[in-house]
Structure formats: C-alpha cells, structure tokens
C-alpha positions as CSV (number, residue, x, y, z in Angstrom):
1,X,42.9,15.1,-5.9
2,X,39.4,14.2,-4.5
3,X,40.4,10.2,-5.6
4,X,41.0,10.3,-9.2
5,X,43.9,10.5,-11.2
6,X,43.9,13.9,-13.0
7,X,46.8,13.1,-15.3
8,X,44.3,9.9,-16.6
9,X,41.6,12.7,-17.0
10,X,43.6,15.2,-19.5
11,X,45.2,11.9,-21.5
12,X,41.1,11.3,-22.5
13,X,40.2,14.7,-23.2
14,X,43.4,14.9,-25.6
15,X,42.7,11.8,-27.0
16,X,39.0,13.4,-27.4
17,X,40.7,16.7,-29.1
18,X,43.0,14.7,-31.3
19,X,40.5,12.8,-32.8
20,X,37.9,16.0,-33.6
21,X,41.1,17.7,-35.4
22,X,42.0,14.5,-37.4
23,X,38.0,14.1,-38.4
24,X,36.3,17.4,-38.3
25,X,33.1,16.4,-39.9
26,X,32.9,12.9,-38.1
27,X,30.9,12.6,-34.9
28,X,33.5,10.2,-32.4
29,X,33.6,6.5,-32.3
30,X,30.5,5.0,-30.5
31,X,28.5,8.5,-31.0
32,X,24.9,7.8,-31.8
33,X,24.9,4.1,-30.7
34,X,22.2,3.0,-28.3
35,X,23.0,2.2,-25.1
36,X,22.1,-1.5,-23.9
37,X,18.8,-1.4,-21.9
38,X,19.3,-1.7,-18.3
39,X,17.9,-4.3,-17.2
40,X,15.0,-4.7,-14.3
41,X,15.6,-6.5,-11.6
42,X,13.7,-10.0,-11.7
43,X,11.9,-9.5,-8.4
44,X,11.1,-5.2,-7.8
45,X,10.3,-4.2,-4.4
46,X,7.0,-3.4,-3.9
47,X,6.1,0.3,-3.2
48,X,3.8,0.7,0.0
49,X,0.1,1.8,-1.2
50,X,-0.6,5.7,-1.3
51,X,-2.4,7.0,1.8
52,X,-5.4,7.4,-0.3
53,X,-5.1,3.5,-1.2
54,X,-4.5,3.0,2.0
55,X,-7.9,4.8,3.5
56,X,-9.8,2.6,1.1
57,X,-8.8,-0.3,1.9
58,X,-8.7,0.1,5.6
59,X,-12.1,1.7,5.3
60,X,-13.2,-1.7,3.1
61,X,-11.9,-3.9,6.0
62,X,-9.2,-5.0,3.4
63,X,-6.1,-3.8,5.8
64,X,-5.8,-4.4,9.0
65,X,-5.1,-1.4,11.5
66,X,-1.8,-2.2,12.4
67,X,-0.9,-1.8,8.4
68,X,-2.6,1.3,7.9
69,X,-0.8,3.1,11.1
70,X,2.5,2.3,9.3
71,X,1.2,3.7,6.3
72,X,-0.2,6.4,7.9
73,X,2.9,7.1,10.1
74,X,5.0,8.2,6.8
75,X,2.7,9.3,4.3
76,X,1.7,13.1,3.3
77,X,-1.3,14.3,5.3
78,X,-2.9,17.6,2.9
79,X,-4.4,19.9,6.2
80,X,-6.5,23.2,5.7
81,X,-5.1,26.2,7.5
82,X,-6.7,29.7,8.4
83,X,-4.4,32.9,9.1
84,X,-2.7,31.6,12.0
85,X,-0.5,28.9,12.0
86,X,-1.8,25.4,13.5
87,X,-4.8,23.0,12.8
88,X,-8.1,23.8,12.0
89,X,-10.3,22.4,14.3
90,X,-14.3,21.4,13.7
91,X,-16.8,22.1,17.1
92,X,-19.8,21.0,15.1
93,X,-19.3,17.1,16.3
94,X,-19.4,15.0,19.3
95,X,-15.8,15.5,20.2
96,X,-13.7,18.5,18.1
97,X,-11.7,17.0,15.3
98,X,-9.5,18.4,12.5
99,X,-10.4,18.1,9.0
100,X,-7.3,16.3,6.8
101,X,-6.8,15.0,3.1
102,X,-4.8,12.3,2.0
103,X,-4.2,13.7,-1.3
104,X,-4.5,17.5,-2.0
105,X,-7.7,16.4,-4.7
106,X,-9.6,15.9,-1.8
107,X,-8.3,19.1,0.2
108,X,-9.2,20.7,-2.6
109,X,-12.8,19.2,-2.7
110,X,-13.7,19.9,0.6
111,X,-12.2,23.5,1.0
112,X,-12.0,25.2,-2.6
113,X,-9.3,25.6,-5.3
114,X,-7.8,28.4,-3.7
115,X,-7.8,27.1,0.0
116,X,-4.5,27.5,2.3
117,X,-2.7,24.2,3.2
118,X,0.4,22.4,5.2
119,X,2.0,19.2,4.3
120,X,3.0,17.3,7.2
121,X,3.6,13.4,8.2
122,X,1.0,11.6,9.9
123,X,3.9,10.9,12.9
124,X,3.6,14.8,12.9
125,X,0.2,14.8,12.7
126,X,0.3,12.3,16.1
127,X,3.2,14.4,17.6
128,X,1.2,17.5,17.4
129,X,-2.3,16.8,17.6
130,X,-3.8,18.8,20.6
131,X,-4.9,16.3,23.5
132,X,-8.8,15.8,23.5
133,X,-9.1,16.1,19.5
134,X,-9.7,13.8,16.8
135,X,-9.7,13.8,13.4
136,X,-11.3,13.0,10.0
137,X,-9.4,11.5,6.6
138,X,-11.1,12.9,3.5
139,X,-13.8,14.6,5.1
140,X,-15.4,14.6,1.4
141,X,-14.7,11.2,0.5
142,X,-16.0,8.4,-0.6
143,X,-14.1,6.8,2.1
144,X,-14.1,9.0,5.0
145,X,-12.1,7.6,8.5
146,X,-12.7,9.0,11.7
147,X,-10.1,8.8,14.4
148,X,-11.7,10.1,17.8
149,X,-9.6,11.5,20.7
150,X,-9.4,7.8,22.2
151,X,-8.4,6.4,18.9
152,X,-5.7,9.1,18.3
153,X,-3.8,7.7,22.1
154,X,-4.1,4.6,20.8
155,X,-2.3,5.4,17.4
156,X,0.2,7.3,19.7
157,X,0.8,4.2,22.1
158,X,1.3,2.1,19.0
159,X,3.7,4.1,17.2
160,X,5.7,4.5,20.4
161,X,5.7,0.9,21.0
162,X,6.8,0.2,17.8
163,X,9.6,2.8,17.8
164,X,10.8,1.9,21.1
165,X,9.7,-1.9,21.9
C-alpha cells in the first residue's frame, strides 16, 4: 500500500524486537556512530542579496536598475498600516507616496516598537499601488530610495515586459 512493501517493513521491526530481547542492556548495532558528513556541493548557488542589500547597493550606484526590480519584485516589503486596511499614504511631499521598510528594523525605526504592519511582495506592492502615488524604501535609512508616481509605471511596464515578453 502507498508503494512500499509492508511485509518488508514488519520483517525489520522484528528483526529490531529480536535483537532488544536477545541483548537487553545493549544499544543496536550501528547505535551511537556518527553519521558521514554530507558533503557540500563544490559550486553552491548563490542566494540573491536581501532587499536591504539590495537598496544599498542600488542606492551606491553598485546595481543597476534592472537588478534591483527583480530583487524587488520577490522580496518582503515591511509596510505601516492604521485601522483600516490598505497603505498609508504621506501628503507632506511633492507627489503623495507611501512609507515602506525593507526589513521590519527599519519599520520599526521609523514608526515605533509597537507600530501595525503588513508583509507583502514588492509585485504586490506594484499590483496594488494606487495610480498617482509613489513611494519611499527605508524612509529612516541610511539609504533611502524614492520611487515617484512616474517611476512606479515604469517598474510596472518592466515587470510586465518581463513576465510576458
């Protein structure tokens, strides 16, 4: 049943329960002996950079744009949220834009220890931005990005180009 043989399966426990009447006060052949190491691959794959690493680097000139959208695209964006559900939006600027954190450290830095938050992917973050708003990466930061309603279409138009050719 479910593709193994359940006839091989009793046969081992037996063998198991003969043994520990035989030798009551000895642990089972092989008990206690280390395990080979497993052994790492020679060449690991490379894990992408953390948003966070990411914002530096694109903020230092060090990535080009088209790298950090793919970043962007699947990383966890940290945003601040009041009582109802949606984005917080700032008024205060040139163009309205929403405040969001590429690790919850710098939510947290901006907003308070006890602040209200949603996790979402930056595609999410593109599929649900309201039209006409921008918005800012680690408002607090040392490395603050701004993405301005223009910007935002053209993060849009390239993630759609490069899901659908």
């Amino acid at each position: 049943m479910y593709g193994y043989d359940q006839t091989a399966s009793a046969g081992h426990q037996q063998g198991h329960g003969q043994y520990a009447q035989q030798h009551p006060q000895q642990p089972p052949p092989g008990y206690g002996q280390q395990q080979p190491p497993q052994q790492q691959p020679l060449y690991p794959e490379p894990s992408p950079p953390s948003l966070a690493e990411a914002v530096r680097a694109f903020t230092t000139g060090s990535m080009a744009p088209e790298d950090f959208q793919g970043i962007f695209h699947n990383a966890k964006v940290y945003c601040p949220r009041g009582e109802t559900p949606g984005f917080l939006a700032l008024h205060n600027t040139q163009q309205p834009v929403i405040p969001m954190f590429s690790t919850l450290k710098e939510l947290r830095a901006y907003a308070g220890k006890e602040s209200k938050y949603f996790v979402i992917t930056g595609a999410e973050v593109l599929d649900l931005l309201p039209s006409g708003y921008g918005f800012v990466l680690d408002m607090e930061g040392d490395h603050r990005i701004v993405f301005d309603a223009k910007a935002v279409e053209e993060m849009v138009d390239f993630a759609m180009r490069r899901m659908y050719g």
